[in-house]
VOSEMI-745078 format. One record per residue: residue number from 1; x, y, z of N, C-alpha, C, O, CB in turn. Coordinates in nm, 2 decimals, always signed. Atoms other than C-alpha are relative to their C-alpha. Glycine has a CB too. Example, Ala and Ser with C-alpha at 12.3 -4.5 7.8 and 13.67 -1.06 7.14 Angstrom:
2
(r 1 (+0.09 -0.12 +0.00) (+1.23 -0.45 +0.78) (+0.09 +0.12 +0.00) (+0.19 +0.12 +0.07) (-0.10 +0.00 +0.12))
(r 2 (-0.09 -0.11 +0.00) (+1.37 -0.11 +0.71) (-0.08 +0.11 +0.08) (-0.03 +0.22 +0.09) (+0.04 +0.05 -0.14))
# end
This chain:
154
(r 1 (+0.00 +0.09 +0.11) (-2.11 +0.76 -0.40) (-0.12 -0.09 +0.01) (-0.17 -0.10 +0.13) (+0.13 -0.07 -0.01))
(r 2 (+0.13 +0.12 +0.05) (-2.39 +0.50 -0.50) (+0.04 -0.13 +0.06) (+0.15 -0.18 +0.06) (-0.01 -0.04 -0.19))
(r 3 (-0.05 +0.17 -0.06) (-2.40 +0.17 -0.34) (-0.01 -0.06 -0.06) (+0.01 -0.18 -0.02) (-0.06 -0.07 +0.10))
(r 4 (+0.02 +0.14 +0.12) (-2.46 -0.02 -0.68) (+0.13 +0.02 -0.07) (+0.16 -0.07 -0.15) (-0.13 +0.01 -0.12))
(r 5 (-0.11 +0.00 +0.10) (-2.14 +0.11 -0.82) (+0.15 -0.05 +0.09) (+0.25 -0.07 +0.02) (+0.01 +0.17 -0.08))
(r 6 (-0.08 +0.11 -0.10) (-1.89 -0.08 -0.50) (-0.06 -0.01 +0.10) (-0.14 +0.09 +0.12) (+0.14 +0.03 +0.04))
(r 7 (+0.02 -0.01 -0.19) (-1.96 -0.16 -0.14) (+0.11 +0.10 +0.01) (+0.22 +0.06 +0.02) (+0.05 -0.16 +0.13))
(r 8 (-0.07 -0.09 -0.07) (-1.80 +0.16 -0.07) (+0.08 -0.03 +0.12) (+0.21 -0.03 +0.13) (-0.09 +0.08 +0.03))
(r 9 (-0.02 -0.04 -0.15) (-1.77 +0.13 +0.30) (+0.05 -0.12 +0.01) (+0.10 -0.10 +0.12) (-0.12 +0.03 +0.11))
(r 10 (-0.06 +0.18 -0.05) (-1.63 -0.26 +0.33) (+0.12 +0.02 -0.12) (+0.24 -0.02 -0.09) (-0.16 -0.19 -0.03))
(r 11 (-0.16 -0.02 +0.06) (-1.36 -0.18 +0.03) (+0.04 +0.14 +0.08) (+0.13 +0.12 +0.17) (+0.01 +0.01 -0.20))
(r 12 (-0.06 -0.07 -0.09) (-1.29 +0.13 +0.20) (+0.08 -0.06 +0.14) (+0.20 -0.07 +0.15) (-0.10 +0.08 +0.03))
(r 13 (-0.06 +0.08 -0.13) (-1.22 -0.03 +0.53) (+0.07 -0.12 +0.00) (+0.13 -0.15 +0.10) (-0.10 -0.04 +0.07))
(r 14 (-0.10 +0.11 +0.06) (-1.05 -0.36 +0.35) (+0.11 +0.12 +0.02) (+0.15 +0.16 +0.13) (-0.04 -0.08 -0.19))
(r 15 (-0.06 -0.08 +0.03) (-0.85 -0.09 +0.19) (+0.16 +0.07 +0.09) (+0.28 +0.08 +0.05) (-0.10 +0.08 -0.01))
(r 16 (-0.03 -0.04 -0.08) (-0.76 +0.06 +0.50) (+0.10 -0.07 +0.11) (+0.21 -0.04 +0.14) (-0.10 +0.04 +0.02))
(r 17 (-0.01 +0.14 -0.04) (-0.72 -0.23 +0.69) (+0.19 -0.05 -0.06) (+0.29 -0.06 +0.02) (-0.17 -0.09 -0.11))
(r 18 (-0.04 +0.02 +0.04) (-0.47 -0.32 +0.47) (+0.14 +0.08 -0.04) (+0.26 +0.05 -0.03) (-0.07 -0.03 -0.03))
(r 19 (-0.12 -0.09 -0.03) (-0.26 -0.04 +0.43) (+0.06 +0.03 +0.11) (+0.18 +0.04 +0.14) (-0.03 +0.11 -0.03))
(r 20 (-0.08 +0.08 -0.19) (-0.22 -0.06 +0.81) (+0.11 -0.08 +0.00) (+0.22 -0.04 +0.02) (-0.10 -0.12 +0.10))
(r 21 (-0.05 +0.16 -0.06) (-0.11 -0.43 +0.83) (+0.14 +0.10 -0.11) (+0.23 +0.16 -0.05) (-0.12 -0.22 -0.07))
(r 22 (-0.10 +0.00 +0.05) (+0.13 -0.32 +0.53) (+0.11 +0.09 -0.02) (+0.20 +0.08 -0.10) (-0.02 -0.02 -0.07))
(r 23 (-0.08 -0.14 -0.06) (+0.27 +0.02 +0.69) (+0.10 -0.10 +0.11) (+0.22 -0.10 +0.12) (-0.13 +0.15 +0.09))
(r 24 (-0.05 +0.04 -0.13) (+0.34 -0.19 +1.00) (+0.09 -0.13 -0.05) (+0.20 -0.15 -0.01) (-0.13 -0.04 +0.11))
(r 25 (-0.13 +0.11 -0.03) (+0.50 -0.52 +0.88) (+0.10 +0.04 -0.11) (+0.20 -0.04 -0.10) (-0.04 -0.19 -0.01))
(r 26 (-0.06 -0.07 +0.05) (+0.68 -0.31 +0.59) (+0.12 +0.07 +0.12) (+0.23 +0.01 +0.11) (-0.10 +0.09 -0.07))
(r 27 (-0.07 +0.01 -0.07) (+0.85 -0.13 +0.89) (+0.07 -0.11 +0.07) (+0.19 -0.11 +0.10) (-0.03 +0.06 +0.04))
(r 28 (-0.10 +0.12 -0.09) (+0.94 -0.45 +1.07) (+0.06 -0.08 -0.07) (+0.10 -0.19 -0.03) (-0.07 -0.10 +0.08))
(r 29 (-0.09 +0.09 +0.03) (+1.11 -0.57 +0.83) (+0.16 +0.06 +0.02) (+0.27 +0.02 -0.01) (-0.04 -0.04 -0.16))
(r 30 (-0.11 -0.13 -0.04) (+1.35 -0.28 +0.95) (+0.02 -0.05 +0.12) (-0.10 -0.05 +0.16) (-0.04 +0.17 +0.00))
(r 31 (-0.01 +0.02 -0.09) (+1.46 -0.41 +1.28) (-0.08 +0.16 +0.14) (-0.08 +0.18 +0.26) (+0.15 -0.05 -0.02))
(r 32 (+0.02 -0.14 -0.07) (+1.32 -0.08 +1.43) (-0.11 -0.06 +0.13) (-0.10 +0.00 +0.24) (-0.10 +0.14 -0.13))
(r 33 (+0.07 +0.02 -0.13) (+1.05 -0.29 +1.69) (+0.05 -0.06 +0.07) (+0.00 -0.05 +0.18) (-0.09 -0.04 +0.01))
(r 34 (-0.15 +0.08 -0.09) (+1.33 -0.48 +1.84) (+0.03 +0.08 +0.06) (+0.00 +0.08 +0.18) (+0.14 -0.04 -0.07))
(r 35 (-0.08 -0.04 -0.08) (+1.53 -0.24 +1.89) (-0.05 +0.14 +0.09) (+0.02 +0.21 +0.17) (+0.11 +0.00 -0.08))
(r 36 (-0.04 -0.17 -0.13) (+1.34 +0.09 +2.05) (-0.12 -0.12 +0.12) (-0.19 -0.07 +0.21) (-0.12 +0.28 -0.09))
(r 37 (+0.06 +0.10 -0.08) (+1.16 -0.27 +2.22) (-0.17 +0.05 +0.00) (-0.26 -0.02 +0.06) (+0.09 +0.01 +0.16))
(r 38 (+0.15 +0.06 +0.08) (+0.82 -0.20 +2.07) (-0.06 -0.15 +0.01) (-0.18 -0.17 +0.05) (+0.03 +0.00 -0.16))
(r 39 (+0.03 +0.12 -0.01) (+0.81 -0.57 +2.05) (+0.00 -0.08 +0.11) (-0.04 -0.20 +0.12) (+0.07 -0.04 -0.06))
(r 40 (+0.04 +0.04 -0.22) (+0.82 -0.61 +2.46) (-0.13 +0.01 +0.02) (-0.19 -0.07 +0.08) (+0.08 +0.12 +0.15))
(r 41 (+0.17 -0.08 -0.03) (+0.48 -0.45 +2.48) (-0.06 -0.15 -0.03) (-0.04 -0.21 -0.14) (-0.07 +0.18 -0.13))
(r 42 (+0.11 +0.12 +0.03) (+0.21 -0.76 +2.54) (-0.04 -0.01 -0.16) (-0.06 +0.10 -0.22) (-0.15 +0.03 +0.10))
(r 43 (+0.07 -0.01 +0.08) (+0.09 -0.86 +2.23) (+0.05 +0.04 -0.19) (+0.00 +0.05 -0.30) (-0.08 +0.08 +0.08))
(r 44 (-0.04 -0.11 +0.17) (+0.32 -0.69 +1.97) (+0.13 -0.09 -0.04) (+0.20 -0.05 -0.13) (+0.05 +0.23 +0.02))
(r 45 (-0.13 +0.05 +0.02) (+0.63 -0.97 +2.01) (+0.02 -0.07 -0.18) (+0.13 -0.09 -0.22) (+0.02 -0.12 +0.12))
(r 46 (-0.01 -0.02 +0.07) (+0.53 -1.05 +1.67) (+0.06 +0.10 -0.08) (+0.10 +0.04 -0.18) (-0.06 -0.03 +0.00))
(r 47 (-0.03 -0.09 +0.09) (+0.65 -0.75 +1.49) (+0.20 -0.06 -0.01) (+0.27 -0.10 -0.11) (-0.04 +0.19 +0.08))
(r 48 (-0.12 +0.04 +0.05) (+1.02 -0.84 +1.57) (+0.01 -0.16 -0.10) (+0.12 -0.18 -0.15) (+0.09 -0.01 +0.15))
(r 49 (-0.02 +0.17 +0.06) (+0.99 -1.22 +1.40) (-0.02 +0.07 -0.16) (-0.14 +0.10 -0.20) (-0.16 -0.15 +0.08))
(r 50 (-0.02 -0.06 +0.09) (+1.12 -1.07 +1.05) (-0.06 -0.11 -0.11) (-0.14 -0.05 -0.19) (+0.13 +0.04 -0.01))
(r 51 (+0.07 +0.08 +0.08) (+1.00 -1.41 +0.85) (-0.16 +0.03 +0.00) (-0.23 +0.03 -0.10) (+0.03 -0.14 +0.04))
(r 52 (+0.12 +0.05 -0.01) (+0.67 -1.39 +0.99) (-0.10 +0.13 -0.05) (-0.22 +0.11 -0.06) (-0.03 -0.05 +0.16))
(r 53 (+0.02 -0.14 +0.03) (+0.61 -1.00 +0.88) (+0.05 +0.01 -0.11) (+0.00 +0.10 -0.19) (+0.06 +0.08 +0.09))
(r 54 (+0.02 -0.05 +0.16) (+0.76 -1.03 +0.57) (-0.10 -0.13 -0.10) (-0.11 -0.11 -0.22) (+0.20 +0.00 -0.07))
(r 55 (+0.08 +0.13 -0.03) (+0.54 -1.37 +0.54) (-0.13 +0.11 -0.04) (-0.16 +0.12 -0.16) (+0.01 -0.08 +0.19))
(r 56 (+0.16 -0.11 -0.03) (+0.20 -1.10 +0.63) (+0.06 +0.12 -0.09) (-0.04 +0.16 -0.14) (-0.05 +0.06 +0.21))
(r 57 (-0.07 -0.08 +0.08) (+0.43 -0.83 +0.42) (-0.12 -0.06 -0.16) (-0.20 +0.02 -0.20) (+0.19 -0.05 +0.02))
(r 58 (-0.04 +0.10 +0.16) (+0.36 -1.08 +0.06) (-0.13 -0.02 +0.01) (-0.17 -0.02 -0.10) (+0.11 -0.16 -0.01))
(r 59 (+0.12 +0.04 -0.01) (+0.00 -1.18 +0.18) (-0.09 +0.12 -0.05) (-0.17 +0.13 -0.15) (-0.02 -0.04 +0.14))
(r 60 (+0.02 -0.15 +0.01) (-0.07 -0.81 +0.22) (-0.04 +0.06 -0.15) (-0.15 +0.08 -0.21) (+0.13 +0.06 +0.05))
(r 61 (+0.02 -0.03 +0.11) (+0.05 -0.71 -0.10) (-0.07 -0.08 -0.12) (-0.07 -0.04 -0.23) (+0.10 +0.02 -0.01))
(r 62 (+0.06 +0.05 +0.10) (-0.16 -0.95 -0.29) (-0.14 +0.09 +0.02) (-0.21 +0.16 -0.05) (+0.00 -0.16 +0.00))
(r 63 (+0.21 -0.01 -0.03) (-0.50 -0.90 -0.11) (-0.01 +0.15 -0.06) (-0.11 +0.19 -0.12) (-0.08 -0.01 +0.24))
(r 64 (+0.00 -0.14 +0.09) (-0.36 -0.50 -0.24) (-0.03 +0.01 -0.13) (-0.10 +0.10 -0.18) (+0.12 +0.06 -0.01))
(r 65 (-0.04 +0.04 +0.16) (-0.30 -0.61 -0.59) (-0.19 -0.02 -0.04) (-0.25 +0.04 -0.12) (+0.13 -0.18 -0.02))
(r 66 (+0.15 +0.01 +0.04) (-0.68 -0.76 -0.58) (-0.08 +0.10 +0.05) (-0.17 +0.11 -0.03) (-0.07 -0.13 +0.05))
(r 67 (+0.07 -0.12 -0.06) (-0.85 -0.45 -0.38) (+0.03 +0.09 -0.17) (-0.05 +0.10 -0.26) (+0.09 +0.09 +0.19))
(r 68 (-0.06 -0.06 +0.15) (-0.65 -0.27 -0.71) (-0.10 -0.02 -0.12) (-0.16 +0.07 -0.18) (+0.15 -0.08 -0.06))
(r 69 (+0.05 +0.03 +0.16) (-0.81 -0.48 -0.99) (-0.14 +0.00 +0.08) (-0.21 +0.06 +0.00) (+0.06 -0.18 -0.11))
(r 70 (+0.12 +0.02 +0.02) (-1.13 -0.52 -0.85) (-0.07 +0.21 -0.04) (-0.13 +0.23 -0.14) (-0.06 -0.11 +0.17))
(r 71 (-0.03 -0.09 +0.03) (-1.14 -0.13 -0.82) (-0.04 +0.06 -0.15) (-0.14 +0.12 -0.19) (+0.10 -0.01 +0.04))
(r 72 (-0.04 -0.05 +0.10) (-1.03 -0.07 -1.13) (-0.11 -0.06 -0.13) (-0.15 -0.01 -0.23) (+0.15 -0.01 +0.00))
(r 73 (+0.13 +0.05 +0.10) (-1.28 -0.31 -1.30) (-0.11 +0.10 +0.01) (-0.18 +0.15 -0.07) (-0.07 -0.16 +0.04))
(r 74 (+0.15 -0.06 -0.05) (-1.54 -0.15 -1.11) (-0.02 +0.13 -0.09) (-0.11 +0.14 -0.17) (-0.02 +0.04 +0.18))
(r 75 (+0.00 -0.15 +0.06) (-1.46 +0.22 -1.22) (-0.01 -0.02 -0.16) (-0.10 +0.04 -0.22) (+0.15 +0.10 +0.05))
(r 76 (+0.03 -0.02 +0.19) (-1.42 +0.15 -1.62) (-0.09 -0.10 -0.05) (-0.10 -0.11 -0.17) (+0.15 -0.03 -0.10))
(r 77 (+0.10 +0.06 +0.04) (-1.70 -0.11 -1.62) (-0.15 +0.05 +0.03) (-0.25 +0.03 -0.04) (+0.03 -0.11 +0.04))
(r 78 (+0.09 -0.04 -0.04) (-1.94 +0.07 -1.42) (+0.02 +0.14 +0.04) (-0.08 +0.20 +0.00) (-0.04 -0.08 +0.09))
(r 79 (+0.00 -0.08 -0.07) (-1.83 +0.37 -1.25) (+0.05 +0.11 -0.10) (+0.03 +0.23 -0.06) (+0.07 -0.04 +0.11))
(r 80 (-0.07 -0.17 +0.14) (-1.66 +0.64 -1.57) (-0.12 +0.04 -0.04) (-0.12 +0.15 -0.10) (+0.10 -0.05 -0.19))
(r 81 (+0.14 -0.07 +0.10) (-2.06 +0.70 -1.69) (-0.04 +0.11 +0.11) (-0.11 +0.21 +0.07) (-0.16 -0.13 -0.05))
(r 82 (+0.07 -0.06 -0.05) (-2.14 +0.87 -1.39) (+0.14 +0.08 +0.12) (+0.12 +0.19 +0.17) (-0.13 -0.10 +0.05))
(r 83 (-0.09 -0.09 -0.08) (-1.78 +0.96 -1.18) (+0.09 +0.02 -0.05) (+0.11 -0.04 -0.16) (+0.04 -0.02 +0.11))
(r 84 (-0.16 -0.02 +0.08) (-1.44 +1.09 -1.27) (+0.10 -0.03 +0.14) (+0.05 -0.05 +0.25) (+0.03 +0.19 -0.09))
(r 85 (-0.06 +0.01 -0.07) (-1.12 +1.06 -1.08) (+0.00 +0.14 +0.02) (-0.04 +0.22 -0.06) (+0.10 -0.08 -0.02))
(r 86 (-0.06 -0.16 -0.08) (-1.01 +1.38 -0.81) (+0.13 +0.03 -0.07) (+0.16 -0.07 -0.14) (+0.04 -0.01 +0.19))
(r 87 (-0.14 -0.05 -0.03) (-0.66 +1.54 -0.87) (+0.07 -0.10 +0.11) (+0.17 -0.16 +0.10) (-0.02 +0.17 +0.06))
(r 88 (-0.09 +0.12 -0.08) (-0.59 +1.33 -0.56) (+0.04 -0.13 -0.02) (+0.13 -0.19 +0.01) (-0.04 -0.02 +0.10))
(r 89 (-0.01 +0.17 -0.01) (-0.68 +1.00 -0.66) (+0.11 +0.02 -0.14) (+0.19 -0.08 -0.12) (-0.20 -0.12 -0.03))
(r 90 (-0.11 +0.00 +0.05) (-0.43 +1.08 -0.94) (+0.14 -0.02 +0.03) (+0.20 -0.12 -0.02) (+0.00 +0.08 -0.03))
(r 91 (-0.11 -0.01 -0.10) (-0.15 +1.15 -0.73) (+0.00 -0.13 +0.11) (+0.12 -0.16 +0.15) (-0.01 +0.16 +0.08))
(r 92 (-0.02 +0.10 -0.07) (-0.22 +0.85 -0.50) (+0.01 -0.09 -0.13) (+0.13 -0.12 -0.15) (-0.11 -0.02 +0.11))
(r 93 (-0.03 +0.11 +0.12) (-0.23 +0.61 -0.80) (+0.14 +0.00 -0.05) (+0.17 -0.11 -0.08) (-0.09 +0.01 -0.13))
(r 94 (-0.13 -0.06 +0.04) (+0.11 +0.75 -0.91) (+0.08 -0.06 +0.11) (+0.16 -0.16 +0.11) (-0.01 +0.18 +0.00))
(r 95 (-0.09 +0.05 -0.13) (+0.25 +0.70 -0.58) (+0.00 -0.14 +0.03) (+0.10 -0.18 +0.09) (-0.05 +0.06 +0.11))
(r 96 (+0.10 +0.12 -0.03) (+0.05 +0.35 -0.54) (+0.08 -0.07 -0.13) (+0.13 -0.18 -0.09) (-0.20 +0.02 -0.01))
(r 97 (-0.12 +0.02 +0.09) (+0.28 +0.28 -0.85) (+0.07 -0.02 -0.01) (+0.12 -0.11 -0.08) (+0.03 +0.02 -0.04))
(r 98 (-0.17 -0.02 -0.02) (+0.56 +0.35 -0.78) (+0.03 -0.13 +0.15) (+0.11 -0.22 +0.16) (+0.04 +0.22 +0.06))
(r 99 (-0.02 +0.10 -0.13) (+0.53 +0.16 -0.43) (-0.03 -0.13 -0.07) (+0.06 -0.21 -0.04) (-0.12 +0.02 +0.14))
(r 100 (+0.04 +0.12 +0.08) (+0.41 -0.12 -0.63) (+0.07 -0.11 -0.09) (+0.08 -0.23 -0.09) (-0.08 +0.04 -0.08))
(r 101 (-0.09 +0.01 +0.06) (+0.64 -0.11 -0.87) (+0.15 -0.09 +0.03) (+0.21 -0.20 -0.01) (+0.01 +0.12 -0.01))
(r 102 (-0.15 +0.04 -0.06) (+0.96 -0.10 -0.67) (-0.01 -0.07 +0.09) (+0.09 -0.08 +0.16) (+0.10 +0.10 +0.04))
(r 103 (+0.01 +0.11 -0.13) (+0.78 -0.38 -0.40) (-0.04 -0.10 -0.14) (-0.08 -0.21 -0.11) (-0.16 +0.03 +0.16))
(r 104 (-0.03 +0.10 +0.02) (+0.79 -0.57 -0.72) (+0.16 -0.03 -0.05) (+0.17 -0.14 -0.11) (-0.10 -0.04 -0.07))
(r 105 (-0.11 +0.01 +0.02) (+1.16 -0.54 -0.78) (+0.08 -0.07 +0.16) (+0.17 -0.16 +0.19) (+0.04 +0.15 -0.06))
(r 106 (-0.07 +0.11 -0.14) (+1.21 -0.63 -0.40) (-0.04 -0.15 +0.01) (+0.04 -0.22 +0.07) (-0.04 +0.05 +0.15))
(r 107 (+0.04 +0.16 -0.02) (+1.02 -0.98 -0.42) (+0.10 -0.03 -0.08) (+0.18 -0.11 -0.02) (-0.15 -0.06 -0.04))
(r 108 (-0.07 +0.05 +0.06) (+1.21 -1.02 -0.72) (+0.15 -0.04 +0.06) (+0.19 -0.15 +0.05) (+0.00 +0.07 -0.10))
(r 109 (-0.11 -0.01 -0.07) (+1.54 -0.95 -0.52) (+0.01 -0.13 +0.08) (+0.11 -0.20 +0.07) (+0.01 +0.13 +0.08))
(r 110 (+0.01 +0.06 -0.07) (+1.46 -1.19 -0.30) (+0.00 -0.17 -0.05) (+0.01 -0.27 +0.02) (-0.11 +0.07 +0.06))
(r 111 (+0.02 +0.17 +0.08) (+1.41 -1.52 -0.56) (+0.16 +0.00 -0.04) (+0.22 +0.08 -0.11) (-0.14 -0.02 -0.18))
(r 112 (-0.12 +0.06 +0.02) (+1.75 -1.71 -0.56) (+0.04 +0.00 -0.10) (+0.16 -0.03 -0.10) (+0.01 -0.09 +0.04))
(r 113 (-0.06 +0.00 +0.11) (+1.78 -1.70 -0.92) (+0.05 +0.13 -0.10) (+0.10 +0.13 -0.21) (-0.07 -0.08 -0.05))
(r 114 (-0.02 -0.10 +0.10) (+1.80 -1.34 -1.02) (+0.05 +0.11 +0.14) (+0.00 +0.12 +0.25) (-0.15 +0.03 -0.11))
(r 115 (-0.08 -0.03 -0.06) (+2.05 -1.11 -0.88) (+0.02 +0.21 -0.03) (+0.05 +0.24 -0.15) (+0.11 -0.12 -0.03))
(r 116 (-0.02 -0.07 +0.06) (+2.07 -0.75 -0.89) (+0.14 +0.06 +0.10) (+0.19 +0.03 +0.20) (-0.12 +0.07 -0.03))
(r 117 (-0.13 -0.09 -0.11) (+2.39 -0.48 -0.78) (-0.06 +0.04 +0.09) (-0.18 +0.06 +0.08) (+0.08 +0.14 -0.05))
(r 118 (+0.00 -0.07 -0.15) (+2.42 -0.36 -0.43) (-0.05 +0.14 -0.04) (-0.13 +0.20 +0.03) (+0.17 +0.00 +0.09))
(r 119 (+0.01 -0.14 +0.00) (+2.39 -0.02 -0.56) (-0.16 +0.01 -0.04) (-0.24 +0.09 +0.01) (+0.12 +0.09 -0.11))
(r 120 (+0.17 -0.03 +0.04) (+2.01 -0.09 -0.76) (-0.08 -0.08 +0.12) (-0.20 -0.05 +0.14) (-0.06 -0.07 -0.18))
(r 121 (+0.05 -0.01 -0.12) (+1.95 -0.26 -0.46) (-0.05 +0.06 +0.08) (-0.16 +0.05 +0.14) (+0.03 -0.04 +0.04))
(r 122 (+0.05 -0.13 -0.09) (+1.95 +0.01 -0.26) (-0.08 +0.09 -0.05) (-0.16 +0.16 +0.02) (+0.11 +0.09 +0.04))
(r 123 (+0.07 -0.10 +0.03) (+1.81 +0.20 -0.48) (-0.13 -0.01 +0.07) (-0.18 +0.05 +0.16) (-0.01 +0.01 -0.14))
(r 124 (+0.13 +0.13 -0.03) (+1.51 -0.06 -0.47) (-0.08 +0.06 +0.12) (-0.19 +0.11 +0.12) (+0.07 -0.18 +0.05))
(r 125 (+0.07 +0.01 -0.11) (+1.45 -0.05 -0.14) (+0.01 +0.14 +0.08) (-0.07 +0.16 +0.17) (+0.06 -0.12 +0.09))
(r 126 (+0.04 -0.14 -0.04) (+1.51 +0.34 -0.06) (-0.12 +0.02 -0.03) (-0.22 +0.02 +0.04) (+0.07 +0.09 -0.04))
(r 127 (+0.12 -0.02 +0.10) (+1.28 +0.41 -0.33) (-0.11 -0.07 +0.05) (-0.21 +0.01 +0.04) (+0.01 -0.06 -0.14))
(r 128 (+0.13 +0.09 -0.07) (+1.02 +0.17 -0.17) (-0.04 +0.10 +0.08) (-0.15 +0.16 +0.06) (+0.04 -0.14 +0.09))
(r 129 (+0.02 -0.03 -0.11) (+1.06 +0.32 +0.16) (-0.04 +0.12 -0.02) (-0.16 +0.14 +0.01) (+0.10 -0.02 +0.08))
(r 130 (+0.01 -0.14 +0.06) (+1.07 +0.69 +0.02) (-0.14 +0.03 -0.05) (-0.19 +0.14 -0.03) (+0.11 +0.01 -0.11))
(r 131 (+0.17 +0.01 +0.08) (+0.72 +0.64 -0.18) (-0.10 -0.04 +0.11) (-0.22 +0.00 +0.11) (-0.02 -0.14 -0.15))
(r 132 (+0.09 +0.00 -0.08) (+0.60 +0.50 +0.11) (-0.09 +0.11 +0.09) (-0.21 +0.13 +0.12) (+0.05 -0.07 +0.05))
(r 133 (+0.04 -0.13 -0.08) (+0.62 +0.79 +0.33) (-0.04 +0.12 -0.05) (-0.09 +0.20 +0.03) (+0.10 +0.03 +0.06))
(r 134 (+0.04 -0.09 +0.07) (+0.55 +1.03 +0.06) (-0.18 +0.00 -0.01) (-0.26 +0.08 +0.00) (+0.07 -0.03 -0.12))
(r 135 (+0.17 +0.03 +0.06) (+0.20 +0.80 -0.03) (-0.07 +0.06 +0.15) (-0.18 +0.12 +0.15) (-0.06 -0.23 -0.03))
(r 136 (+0.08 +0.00 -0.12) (+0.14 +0.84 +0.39) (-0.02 +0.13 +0.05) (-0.11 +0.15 +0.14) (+0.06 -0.06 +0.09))
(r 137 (-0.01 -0.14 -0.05) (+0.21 +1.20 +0.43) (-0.11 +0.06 -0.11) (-0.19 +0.14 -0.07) (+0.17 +0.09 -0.01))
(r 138 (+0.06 -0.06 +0.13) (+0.03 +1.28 +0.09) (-0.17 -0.05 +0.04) (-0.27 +0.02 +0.02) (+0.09 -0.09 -0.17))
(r 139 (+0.12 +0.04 -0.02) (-0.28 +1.04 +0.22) (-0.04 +0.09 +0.17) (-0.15 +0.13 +0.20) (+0.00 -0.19 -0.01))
(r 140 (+0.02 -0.09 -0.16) (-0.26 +1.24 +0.60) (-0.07 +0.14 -0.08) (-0.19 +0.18 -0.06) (+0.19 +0.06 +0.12))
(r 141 (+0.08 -0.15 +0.09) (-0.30 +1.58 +0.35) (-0.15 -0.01 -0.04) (-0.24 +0.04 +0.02) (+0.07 +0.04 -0.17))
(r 142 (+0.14 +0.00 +0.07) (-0.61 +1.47 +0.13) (-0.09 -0.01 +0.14) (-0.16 +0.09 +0.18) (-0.04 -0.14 -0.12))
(r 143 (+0.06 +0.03 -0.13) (-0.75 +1.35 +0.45) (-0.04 +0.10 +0.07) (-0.16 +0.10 +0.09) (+0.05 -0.07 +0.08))
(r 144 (+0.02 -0.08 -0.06) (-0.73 +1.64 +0.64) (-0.11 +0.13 -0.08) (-0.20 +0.20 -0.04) (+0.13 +0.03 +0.04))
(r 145 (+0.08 -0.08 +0.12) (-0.85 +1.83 +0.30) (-0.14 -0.03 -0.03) (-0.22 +0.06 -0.07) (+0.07 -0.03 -0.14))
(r 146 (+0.07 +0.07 +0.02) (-1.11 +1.58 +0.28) (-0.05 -0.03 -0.21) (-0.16 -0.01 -0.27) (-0.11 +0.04 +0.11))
(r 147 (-0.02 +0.02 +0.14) (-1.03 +1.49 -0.09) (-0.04 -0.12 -0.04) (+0.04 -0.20 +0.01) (+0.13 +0.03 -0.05))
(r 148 (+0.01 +0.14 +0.02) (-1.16 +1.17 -0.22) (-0.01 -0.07 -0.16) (-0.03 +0.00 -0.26) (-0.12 -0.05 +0.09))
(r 149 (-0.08 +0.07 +0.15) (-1.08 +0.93 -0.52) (-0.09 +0.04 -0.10) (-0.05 +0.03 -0.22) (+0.02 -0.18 +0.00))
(r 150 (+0.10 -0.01 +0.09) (-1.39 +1.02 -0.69) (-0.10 +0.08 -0.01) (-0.18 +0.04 +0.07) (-0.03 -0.07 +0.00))
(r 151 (+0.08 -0.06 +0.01) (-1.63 +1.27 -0.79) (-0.09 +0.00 -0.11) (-0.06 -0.03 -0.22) (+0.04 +0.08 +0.02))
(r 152 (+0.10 +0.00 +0.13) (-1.96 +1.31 -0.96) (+0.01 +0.05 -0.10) (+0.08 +0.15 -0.10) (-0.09 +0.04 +0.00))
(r 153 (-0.03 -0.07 +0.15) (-1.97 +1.39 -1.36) (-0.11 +0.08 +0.02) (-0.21 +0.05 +0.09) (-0.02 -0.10 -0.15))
(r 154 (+0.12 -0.13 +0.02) (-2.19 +1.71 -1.42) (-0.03 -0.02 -0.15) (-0.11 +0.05 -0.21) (+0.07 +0.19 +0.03))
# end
């Protein structure tokens, strides 16, 4: 890709960066580094401290939200004359959606004034979890494929 149409390599690595931090404090909000003691290991006693991870959780998802729009300006202001999207970057946007989606039904969950059933609750937060691992197994594939979000127009 063209270096006038994004910094490729520094949103890539934001990007990246980011999907990390929000794989990792996404699980900890699951007691799971507690308890297989993950969170003993020097350095990692943060992960159990559930405020402070769903805290970096909410930060996360914004700085996502802006990596998203800046993106997305870029591609239909600059970037549609000369690239198109892959088949993959389809299917990750889809998925990236859906995670998006149902991580904004959980913040919602979470504000004291609006209340949903135990049962769409769960849904909620399966569904979260479920898209997550889908987006991670689905991003391990392209990767291996070496499929990327964008290709040149002929």
């Amino acid at each position: 890709m063209q270096e006038d149409f994004f910094p490729e390599r520094l949103i890539k690595r934001f990007y990246l960066f980011i999907l990390f931090l929000m794989s990792i404090t996404g699980f900890g909000q699951m007691p799971i580094f507690k308890r297989y003691y993950i969170a003993d290991i020097p350095g990692l006693a943060w992960l159990a401290n559930f405020y402070f991870t769903h805290y970096v959780h909410y930060i996360g998802a914004i700085l996502l939200f802006a990596i998203f729009g800046y993106c997305i300006v870029g591609y239909l202001l600059v970037g549609r004359q000369r690239f198109r999207l892959t088949g993959s970057a389809y299917i990750r946007i889809v998925l990236l959606t859906a995670i998006a989606g149902t991580g904004i039904f959980r913040v919602l969950k979470n504000l004291p004034d609006i209340v949903f059933s135990p049962g769409f609750t769960m849904f909620v937060d399966i569904s979260h979890l479920i898209f997550m691992m889908i987006f991670l197994l689905v991003t391990a594939v392209f990767l291996v494929m070496k499929t990327g979000w964008l290709t040149l127009r002929q």
